[in-house]
C-alpha positions in Angstrom: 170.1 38.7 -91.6 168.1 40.9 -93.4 169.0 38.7 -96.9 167.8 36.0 -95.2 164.3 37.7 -96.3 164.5 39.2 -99.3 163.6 37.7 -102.7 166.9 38.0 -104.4 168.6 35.7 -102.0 166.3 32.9 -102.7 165.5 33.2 -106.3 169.8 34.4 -107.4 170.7 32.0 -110.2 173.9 32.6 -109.3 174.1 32.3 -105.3 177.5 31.9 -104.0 178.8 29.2 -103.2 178.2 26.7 -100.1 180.7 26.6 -96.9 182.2 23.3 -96.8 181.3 22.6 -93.1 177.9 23.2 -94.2 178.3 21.3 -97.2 179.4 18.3 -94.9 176.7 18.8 -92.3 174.1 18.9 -95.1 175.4 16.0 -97.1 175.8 13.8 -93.7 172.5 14.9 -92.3 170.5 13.5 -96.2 172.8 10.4 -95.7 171.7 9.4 -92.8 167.9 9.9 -93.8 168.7 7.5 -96.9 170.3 5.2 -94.5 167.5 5.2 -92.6 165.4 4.3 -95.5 167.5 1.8 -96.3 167.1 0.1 -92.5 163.0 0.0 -93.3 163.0 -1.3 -96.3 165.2 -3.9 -95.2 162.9 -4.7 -92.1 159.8 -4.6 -94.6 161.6 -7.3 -96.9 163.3 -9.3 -94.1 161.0 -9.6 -91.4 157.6 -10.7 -90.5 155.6 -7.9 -89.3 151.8 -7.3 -89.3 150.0 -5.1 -91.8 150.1 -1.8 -89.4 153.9 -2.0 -88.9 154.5 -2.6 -92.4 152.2 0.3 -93.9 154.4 2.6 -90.8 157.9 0.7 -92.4 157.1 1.5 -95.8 156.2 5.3 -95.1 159.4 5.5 -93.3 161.0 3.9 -96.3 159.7 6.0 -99.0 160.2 9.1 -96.9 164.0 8.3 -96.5 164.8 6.8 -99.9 163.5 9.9 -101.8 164.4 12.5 -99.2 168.0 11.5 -99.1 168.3 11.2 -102.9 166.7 13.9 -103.6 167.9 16.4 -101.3 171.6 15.0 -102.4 170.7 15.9 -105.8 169.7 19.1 -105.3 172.6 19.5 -102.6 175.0 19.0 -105.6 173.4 21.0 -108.3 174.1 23.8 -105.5 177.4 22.6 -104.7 178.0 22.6 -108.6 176.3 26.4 -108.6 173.7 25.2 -111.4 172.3 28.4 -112.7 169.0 28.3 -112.1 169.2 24.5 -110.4 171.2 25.6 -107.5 168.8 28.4 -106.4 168.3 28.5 -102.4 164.3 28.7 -103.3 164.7 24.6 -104.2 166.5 23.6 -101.3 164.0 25.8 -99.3 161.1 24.1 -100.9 162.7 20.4 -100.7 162.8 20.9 -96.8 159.5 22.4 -96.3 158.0 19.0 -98.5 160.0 16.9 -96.5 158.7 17.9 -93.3 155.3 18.1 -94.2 155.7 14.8 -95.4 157.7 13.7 -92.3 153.9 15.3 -90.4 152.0 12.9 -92.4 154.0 9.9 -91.1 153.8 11.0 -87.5 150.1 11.7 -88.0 149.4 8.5 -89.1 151.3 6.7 -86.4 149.5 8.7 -83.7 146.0 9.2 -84.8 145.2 6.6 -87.5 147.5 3.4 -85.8 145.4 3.3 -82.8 141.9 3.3 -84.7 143.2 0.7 -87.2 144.8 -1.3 -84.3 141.4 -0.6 -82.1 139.5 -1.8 -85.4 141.4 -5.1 -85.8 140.9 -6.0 -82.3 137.1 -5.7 -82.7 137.2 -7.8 -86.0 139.3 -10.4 -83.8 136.7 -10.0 -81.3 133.7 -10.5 -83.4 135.4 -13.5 -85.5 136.1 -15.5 -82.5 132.1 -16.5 -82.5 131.7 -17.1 -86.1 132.2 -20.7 -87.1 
């Protein structure tokens, strides 16, 4: 455990190589965040949705189509042990962006999504006496 902290385990260009159950887990868990993509921007291009669910769909899309492909790139420049392109230090980083990213998203649907929603509703509002 305490390799877990040290700066040689994240930053050796040679780290050894992945266990396949992890390998597996990993490469599923990426997969399913590119499917997931996939099932967004198929909703965006397929169904009729207002302007707030299709700005949500298309962060969702984006999110999973470059997440997945991305983290299996990276997942098999360490599976390939990459000098220097395998290092733990990317996948590390590669998480820690997605997430932040994957904050962003949730953000906007919980704090932005009810003022724009609130907003349109008052433009409806004040349209309905215009002539």
């Amino acid at each position: 455990m305490s390799n877990f902290f040290s700066f040689k385990f994240y930053f050796d260009t040679y780290p050894a190589a992945i266990h396949p159950l992890t390998f597996y887990i990993i490469t599923g868990l990426f997969l399913l965040i590119f499917v997931l993509g996939l099932i967004c921007a198929f909703f965006i291009s397929k169904k009729k949705v207002d302007g707030i669910t299709k700005k949500i769909y298309e962060k969702i899309a984006n999110w999973g189509l470059w997440s997945g492909i991305i983290g299996l790139f990276i997942l098999f420049l360490k599976y390939q042990r990459a000098p220097y392109l395998g290092m733990r230090v990317w996948s590390l980083l590669w998480i820690l962006f997605t997430l932040v990213w994957l904050i962003l998203i949730i953000k906007f649907y919980l704090k932005d999504v009810p003022k724009l929603k609130k907003q349109r509703e008052q433009k409806k509002q004040f349209n309905k006496y215009l002539p």
